[in-house]
DSSP file (Angstrom, degrees, kcal/mol; ACC not computed):
  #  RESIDUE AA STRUCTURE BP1 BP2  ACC     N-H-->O    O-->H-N    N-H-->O    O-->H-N    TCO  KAPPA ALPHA  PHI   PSI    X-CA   Y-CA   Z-CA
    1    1 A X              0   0    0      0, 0.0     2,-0.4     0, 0.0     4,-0.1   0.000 360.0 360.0 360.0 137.5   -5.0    4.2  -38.1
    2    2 A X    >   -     0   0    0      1,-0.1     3,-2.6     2,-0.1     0, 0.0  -0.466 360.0-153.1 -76.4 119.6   -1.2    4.4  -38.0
    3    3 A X  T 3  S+     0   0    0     -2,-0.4    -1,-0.1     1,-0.3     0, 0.0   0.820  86.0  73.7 -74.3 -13.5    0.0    1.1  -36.1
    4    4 A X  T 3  S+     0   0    0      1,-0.1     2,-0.8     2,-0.1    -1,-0.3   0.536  72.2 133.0 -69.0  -5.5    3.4    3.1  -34.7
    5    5 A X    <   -     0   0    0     -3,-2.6    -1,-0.1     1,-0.1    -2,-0.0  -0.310  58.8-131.9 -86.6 118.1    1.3    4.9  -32.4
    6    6 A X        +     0   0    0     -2,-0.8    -1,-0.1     1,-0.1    -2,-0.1   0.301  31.0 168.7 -14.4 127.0    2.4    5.1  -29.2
    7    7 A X        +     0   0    0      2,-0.0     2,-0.2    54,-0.0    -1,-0.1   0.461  38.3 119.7-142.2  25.9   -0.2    4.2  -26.4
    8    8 A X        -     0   0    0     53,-0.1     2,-0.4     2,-0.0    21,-0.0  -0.405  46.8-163.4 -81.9 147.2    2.0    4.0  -23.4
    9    9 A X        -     0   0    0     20,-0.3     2,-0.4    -2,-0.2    52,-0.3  -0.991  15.1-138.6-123.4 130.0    0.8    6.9  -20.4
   10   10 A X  E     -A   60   0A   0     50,-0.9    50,-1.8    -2,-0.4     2,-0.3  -0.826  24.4-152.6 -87.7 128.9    2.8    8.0  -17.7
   11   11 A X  E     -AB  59  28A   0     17,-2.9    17,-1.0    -2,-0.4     2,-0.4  -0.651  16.2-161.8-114.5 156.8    0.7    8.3  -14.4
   12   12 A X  E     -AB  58  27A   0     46,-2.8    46,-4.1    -2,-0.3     2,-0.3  -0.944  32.3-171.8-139.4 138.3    0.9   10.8  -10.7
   13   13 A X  E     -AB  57  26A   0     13,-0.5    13,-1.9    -2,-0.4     2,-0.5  -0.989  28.1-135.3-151.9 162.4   -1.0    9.1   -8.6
   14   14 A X  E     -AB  56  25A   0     42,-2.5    41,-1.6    -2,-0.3    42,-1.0  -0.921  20.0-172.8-117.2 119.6   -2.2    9.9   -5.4
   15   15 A X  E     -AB  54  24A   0      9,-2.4     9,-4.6    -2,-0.5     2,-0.6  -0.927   9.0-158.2-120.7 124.9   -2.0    6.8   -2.4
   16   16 A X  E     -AB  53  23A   0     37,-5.3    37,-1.1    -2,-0.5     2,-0.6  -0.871  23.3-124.8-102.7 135.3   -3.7    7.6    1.2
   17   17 A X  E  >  -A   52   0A   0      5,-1.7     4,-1.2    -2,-0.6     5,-0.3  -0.645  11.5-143.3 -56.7 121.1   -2.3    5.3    4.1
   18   18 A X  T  4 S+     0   0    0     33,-2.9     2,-0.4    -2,-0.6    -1,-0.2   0.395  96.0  62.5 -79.7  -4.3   -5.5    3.6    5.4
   19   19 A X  T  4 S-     0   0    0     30,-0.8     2,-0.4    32,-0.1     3,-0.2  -0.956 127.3  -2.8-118.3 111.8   -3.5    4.1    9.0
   20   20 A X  T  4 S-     0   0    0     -2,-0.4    -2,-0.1     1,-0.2     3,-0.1  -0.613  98.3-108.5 140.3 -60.2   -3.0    7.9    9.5
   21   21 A X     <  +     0   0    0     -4,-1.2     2,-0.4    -2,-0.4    -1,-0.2   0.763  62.8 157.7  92.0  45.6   -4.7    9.7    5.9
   22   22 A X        -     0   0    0     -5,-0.3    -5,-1.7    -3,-0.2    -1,-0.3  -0.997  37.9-136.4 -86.9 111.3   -1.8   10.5    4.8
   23   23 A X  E     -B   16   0A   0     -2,-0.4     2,-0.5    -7,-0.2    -7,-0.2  -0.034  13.4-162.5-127.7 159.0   -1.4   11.0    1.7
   24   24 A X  E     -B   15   0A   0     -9,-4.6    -9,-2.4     2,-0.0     2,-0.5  -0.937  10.7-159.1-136.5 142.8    1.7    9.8   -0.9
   25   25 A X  E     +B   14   0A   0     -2,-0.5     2,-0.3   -11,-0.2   -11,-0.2  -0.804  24.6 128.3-105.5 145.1    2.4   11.3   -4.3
   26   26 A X  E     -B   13   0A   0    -13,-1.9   -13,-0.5    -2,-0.5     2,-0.4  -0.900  38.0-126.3-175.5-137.6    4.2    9.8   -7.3
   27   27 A X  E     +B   12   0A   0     -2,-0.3     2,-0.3   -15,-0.2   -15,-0.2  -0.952  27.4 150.1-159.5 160.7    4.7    8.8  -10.8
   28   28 A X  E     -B   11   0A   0    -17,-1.0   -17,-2.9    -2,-0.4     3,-0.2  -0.864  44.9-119.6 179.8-179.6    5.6    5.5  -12.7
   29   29 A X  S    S+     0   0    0     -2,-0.3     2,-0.3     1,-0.2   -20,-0.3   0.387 104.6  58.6-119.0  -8.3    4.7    4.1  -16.1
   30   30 A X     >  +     0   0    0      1,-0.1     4,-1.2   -19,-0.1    -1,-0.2  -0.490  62.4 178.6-129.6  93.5    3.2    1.2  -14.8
   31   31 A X  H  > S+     0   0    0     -2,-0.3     4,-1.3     1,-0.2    -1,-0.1   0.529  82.8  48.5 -60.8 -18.3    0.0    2.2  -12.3
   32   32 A X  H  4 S+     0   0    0      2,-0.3    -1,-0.2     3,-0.1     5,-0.2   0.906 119.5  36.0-148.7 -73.1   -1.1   -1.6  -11.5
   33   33 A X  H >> S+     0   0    0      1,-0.3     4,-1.2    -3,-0.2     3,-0.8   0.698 111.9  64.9 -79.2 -16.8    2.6   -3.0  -10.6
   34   34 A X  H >< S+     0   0    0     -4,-1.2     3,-0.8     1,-0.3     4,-0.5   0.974 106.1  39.1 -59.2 -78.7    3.3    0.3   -9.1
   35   35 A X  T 3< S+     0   0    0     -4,-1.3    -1,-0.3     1,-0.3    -2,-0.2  -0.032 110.0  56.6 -75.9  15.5    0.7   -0.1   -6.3
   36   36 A X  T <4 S+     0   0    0     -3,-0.8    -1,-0.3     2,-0.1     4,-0.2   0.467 104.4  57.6-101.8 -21.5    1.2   -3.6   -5.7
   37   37 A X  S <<>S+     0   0    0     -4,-1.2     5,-3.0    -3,-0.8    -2,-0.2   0.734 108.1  45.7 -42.6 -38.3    4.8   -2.6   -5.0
   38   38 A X  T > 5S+     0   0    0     -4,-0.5     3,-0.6     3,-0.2     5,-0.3   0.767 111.1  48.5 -93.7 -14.9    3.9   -0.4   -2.6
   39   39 A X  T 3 5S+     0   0    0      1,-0.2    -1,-0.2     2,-0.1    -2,-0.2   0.475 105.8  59.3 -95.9  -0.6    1.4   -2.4   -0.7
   40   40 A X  T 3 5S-     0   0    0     -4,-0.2    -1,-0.2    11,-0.0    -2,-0.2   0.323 117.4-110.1-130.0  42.6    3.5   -5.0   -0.5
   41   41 A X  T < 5S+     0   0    0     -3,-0.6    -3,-0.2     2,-0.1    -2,-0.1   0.651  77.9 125.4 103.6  32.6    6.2   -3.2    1.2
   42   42 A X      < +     0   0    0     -5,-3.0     2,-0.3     1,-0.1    -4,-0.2  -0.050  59.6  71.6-126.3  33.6    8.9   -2.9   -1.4
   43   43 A X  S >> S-     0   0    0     -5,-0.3     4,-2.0     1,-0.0     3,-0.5  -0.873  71.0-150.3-127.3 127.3    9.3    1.1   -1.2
   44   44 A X  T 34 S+     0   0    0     -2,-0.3     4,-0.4     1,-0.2    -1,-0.0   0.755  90.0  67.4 -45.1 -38.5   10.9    1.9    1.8
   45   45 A X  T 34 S+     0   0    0      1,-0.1    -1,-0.2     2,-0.1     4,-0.2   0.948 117.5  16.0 -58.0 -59.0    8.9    5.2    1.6
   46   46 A X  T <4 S+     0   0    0     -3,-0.5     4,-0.3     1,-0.2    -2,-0.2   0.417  96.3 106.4-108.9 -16.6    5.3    4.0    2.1
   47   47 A X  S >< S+     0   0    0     -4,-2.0     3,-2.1     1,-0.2    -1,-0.2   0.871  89.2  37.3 -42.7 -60.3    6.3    0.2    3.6
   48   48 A X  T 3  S+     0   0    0     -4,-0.4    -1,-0.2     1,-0.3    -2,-0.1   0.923 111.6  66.9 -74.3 -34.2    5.3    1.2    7.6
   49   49 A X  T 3  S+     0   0    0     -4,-0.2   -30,-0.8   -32,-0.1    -1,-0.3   0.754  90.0 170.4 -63.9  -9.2    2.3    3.3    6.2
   50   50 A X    <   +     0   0    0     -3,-2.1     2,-0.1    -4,-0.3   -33,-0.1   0.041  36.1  54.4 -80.3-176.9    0.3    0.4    4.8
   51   51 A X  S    S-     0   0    0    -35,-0.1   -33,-2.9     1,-0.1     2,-0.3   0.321  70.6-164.4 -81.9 147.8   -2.2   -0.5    3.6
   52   52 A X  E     -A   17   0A   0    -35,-0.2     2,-0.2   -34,-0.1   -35,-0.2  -0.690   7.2-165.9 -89.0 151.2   -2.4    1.9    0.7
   53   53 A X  E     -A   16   0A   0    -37,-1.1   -37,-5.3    -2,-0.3     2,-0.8  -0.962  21.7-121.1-117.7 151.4   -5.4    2.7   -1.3
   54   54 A X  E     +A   15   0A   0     -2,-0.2   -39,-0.2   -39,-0.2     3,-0.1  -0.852  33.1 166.7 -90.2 103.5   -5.6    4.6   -4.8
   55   55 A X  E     -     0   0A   0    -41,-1.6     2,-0.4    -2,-0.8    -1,-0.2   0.557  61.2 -12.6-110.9 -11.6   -7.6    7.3   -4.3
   56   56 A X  E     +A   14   0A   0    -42,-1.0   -42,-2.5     2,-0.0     2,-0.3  -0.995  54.8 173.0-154.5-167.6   -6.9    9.4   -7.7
   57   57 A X  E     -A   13   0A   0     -2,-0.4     2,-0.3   -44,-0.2   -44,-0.2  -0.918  16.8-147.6-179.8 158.1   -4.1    9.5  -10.9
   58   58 A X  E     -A   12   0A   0    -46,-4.1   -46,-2.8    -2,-0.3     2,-0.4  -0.962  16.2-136.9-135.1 152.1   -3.8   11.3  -14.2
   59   59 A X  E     -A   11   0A   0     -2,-0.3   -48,-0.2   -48,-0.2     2,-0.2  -0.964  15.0-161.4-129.3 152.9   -2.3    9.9  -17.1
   60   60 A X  E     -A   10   0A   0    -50,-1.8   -50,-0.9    -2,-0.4     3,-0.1  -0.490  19.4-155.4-121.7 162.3    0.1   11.7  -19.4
   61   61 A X  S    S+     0   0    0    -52,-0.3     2,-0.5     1,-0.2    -1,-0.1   0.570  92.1  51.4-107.6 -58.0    1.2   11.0  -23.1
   62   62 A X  S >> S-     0   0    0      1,-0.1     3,-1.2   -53,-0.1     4,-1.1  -0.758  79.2-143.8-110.4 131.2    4.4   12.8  -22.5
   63   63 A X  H 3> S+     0   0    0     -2,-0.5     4,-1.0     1,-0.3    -1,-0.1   0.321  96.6  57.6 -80.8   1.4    6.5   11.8  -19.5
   64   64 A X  H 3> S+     0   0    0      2,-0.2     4,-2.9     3,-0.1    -1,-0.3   0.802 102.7  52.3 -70.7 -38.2    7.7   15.5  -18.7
   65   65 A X  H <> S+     0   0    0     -3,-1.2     4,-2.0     1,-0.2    -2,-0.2   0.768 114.9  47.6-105.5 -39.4    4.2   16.9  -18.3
   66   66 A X  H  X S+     0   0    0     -4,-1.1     4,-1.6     2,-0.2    -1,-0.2   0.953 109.2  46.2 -64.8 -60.3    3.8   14.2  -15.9
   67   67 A X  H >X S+     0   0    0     -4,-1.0     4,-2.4     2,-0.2     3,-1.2   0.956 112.0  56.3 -25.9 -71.3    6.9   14.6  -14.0
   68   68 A X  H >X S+     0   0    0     -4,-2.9     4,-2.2     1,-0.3     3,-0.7   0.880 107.6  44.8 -25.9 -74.4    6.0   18.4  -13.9
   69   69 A X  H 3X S+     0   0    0     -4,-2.0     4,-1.6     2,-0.2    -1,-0.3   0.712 114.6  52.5 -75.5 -12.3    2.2   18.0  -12.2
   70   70 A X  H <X S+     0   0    0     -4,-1.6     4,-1.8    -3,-1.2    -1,-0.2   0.905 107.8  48.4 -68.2 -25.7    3.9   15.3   -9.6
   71   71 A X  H << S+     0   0    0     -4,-2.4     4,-0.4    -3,-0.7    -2,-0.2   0.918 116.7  47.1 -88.0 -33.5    6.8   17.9   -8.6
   72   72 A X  H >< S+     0   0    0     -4,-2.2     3,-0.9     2,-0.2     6,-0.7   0.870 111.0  49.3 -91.4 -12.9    3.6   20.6   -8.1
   73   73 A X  H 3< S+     0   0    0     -4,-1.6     6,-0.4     1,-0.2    -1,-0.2   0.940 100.2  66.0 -62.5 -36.2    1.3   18.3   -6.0
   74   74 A X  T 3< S+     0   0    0     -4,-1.8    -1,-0.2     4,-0.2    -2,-0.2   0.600  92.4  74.8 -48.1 -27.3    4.0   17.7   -4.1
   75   75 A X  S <>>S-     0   0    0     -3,-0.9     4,-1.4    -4,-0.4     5,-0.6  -0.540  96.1 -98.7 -93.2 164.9    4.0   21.5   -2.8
   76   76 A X  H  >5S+     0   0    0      1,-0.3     4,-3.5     2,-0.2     3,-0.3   0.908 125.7  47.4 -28.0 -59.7    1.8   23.0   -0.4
   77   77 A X  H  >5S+     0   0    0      1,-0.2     4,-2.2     2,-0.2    -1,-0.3   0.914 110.4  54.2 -54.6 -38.4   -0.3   24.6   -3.1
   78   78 A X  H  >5S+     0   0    0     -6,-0.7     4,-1.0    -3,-0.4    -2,-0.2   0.864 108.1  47.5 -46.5 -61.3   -0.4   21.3   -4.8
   79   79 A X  H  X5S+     0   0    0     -4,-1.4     4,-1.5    -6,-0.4     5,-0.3   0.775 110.1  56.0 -34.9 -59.0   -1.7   19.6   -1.6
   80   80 A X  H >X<S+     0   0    0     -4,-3.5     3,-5.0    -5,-0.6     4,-1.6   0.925 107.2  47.2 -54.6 -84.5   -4.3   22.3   -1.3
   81   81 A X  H 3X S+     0   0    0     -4,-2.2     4,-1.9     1,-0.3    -2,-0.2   0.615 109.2  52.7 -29.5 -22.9   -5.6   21.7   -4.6
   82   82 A X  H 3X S+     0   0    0     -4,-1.0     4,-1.3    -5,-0.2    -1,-0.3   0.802 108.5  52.4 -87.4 -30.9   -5.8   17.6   -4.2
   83   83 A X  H << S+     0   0    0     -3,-5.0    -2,-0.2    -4,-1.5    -1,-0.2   0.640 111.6  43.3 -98.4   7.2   -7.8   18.0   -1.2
   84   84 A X  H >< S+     0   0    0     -4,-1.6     3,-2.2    -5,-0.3     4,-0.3   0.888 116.7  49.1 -79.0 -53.2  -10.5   20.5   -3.1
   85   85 A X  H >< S+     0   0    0     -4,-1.9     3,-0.5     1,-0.3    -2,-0.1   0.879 125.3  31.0 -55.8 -68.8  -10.4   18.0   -6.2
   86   86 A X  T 3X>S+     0   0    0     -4,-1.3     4,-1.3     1,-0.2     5,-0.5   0.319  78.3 128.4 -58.1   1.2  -11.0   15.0   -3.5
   87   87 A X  H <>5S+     0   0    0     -3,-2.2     4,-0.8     1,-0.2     5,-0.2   0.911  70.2  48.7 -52.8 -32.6  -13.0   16.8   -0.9
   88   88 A X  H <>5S+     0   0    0     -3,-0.5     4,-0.9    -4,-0.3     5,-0.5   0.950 117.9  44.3 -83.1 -44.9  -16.1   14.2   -0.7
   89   89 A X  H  >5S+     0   0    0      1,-0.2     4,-1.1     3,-0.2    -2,-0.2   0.791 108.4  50.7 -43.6 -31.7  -13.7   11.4   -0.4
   90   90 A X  H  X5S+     0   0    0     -4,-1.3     4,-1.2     2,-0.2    -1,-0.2   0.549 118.7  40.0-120.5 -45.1  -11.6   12.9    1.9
   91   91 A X  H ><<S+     0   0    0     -4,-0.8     3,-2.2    -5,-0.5    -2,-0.2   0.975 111.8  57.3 -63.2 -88.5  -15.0   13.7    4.2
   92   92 A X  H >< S+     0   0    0     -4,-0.9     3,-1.7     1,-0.3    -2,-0.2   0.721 110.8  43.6 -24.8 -64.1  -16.7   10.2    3.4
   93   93 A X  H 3< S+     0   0    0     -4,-1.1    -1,-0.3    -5,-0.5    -2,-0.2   0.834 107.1  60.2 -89.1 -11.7  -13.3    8.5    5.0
   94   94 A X  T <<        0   0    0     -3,-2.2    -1,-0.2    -4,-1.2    -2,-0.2   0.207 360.0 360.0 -99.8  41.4  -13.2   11.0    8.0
   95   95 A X    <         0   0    0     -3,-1.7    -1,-0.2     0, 0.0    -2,-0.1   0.225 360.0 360.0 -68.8 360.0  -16.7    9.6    9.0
């Protein structure tokens, strides 16, 4: 096996605010520190909404193709389509 190979991933990940359901999209190269960033207030975006939970993510090789599927979740259609993917979660937490 060729030791040069890259093994880095780029992630979109999907965070619901545990006060509202709301849902936040984004993208980083590191999921772990990412979401301890945001739950412990240090994006301005998501800071009032917490606590967050991770409720999906995709990982990417190539950090365009990643970029790409955050900017179309991000649109209406996008939206639709995360709450088919997620639809028993999504049920399950509006018990």
């Amino acid at each position: 096996m060729n030791q040069d190979v890259k093994t880095s991933f780029y992630y979109v990940y999907v965070l619901v605010s545990q006060k509202g359901n709301k849902f936040y999209i984004g993208f980083t190269e590191n999921l772990i520190k990412r979401i301890a960033q945001h739950n412990n207030g240090d994006s301005l975006a998501t800071a009032p909404r917490r606590p967050l939970e991770l409720i999906f993510y995709e990982a990417y090789k190539n950090k365009y193709d990643a970029l790409r599927r955050e900017k179309y979740l991000k649109t209406s259609k996008g939206r639709t389509t995360l709450k088919t993917m997620l639809v028993e979660h999504l049920s399950a937490t509006n018990k």
